[in-house]
Residue, then its C-alpha position, 0 to 999 in steps of 0.5 A: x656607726x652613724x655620726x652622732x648616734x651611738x648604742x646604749x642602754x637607757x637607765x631609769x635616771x635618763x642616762x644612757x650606759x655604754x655596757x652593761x655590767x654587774x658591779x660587784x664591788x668591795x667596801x673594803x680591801x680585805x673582802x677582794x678575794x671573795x669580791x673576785x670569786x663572786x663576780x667570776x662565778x656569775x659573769x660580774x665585773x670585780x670593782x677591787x680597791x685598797x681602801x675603805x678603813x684606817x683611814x681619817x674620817x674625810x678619806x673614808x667619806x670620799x672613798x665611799x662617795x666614789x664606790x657610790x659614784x662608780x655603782x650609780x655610774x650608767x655602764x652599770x645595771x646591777x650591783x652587788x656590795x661586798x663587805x666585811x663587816x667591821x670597816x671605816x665603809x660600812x657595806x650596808x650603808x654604802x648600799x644604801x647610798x647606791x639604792x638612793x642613786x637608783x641602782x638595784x643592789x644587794x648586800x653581803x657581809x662575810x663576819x654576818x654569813x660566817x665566813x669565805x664559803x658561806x659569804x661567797x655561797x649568799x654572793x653568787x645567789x644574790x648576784x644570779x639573781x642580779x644577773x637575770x635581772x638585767x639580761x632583759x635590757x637591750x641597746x637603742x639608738x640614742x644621740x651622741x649627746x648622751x656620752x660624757x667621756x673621761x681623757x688621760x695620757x699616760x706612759x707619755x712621750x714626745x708623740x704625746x704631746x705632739x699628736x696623740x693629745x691634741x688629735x684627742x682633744x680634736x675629737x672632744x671638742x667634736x662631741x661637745x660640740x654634738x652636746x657631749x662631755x669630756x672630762x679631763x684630769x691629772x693636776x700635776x700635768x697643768x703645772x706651768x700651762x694652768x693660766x693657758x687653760x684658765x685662759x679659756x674658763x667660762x667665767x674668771x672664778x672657774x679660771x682662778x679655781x683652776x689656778x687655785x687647784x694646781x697651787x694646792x697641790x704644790x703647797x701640799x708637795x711642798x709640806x714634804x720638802x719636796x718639789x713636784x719638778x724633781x719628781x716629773x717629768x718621770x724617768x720614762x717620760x724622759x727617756x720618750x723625749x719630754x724634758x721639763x715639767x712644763x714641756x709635759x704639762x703643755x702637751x697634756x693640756x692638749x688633751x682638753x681641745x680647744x672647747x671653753x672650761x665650763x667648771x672644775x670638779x674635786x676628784x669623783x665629782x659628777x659635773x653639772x651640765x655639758x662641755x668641758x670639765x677638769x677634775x682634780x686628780x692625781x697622774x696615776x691610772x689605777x686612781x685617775x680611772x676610778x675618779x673618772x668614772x665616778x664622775x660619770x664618764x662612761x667611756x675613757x680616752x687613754x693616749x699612751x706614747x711608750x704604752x700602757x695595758x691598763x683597763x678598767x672593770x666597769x668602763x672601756x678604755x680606749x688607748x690611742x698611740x701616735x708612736x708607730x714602734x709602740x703600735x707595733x711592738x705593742x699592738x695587743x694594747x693600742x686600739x688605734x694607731x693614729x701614727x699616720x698623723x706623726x708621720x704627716x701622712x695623715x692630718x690632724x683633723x682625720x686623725x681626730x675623726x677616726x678617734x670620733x668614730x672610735x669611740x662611737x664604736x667603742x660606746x656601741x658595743x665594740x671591745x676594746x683590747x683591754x677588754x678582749x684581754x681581760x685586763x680591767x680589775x686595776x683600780x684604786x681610790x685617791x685619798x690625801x690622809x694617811x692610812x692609820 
């Protein structure tokens, strides 16, 4: 692939998508096993979650703002809502808020169609017809200032934060500087390295609502008597050779390059603009992914040091690995072995450029393991009330 230019197909917003995917997608947790029938029957993608009722007003609100966010994102060409009827997210709504993003949709409400059999008969009508919809579209060359990519670490060790993040915050600065994005997330790992990365804002009111975003998330550990240090770094982490929260957030924040911090977004919230972004979020994949994608990011860079099989159903996930046992114990998950680096037989600097080059690839078409696997349904919604 050509540096700086990668595959994809262009939407009528402007964006460009990555893959090119039927969405069929659950408004509520009770409906996953007819979303999952539905999308196996006509080659969909099940986007599944936990959420979507008995929850406080504001949860329900972001819950159905993010299902919105992952239909509108780019990588999607169709979709089609599944619901049960009586939720917090009405189904019909929801699909009102996709239409009004742009993407074709369909509704199906299984209390309206009379029950499993009926709703997934009018699913799999709907979503063939969805389907053929979109087997026109086709991939063009396009600028790699069209790609925002979304960055995590998880499963992290010492090779974490030592390579695996700043090779991969090399790379985003080398697609920032071609016009890109890169979202980065988790607000537990900036605890004791945020006034670093507020060092680097654009402006000191993006600086002090970084700093003012990790706080909150102390203040709201704290309501419950606990203290993020206790639960983090986790026994896993430790047992990779991480010792302290603040040895763990110094090398997450690697993961953000050296790029200026044009903003900070809340949890699903497409930024504005090119460049660097944070976007407040919990550590946990099945969350950090949904929220990324959300946003907009099209492709997900994942640095794993112990490994971690985690995909995501509408949105490839790069894993990266700088730990050479893990590569090889666990090779079905890794998509590039960057242990050179950690060896010193390879710089930092060639490291970054065959991540570049990856996700150029990746963007263009090439599956990523998860995908080859199949492993891509895990996913869930963050919410900050309690499920009533």
């Amino acid at each position: 692939m050509d540096t700086n230019f990668f595959l994809g197909y262009e939407r009528p917003d402007g964006r460009f998508g990555v893959r090119n995917h039927l969405a069929v997608l659950s408004s509520v947790g009770c409906v996953n096993e007819v979303t999952r029938r539905i999308a196996q029957e006509v080659g969909g993608s099940p986007v599944m979650h936990g959420q979507g009722c008995g929850q406080l007003p504001s949860d329900l609100a972001q819950v159905r703002r993010v299902l919105a966010g992952i239909a509108a994102n780019p990588n999607v060409g169709a979709v089609l809502v599944v619901g049960l009827g009586c939720e917090g997210v009405p189904p019909r709504e929801l699909a009102s808020d996709i239409a009004n993003l742009g993407k074709p949709v369909e509704v199906v409400v299984l209390q309206e169609a009379g029950g499993y059999s009926r709703v997934v008969a009018q699913g799999i009508e709907l979503g063939r017809k969805l389907k053929a919809s979109m087997q026109s579209q086709q991939r063009r060359r396009v600028g790699a200032s069209q790609l925002t990519v979304g960055i995590k670490c998880g499963a992290s060790d010492a090779t974490s934060g030592m390579v695996a993040n700043p090779v991969t915050g090399l790379a985003a600065d080398t697609l920032i500087a071609a016009g890109g994005s890169s979202i980065f997330c988790e607000t537990t790992e900036l605890i004791g390295a945020e006034h670093l990365l507020a060092g680097r804002a654009v402006n000191t009111e993006v600086g002090d609502r970084l700093c003012e975003t990790v706080h909150r998330l102390e203040r709201e550990v704290g309501r419950y008597g606990m203290d993020m240090r206790g639960g983090q770094p986790s026994p896993g982490n430790m047992a990779g050779g991480i010792s302290t929260i603040e040895e763990k957030s110094l090398g997450a924040v690697c993961k953000a390059g050296a790029s200026t911090l044009q903003n900070v977004v809340e949890y699903g919230e497409q930024p504005h603009g090119s460049g660097l972004f944070f976007m407040d979020s919990p550590g946990r994949e099945l969350e950090v992914f949904a929220g990324l994608v959300s946003a907009g990011a099209q492709l997900l860079l994942f640095t794993t040091g112990r490994g971690a099989p985690q995909g995501f159903p509408v949105a490839p996930v790069v894993k990266i690995s700088a730990n050479a046992t893990t590569c090889a114990f666990l090779g079905e998950h890794i998509d590039l072995d960057i242990s050179a680096a950690m060896a010193r037989v390879q710089s930092l600097e060639e490291a970054a450029a065959s991540v570049y080059r990856k996700l150029l690839d990746v963007a263009s078409g090439e599956p990523t393991k998860a995908e080859i696997l199949g492993y891509t349904e895990s996913m869930n919604i963050f919410v900050r009330g309690p499920i009533i």
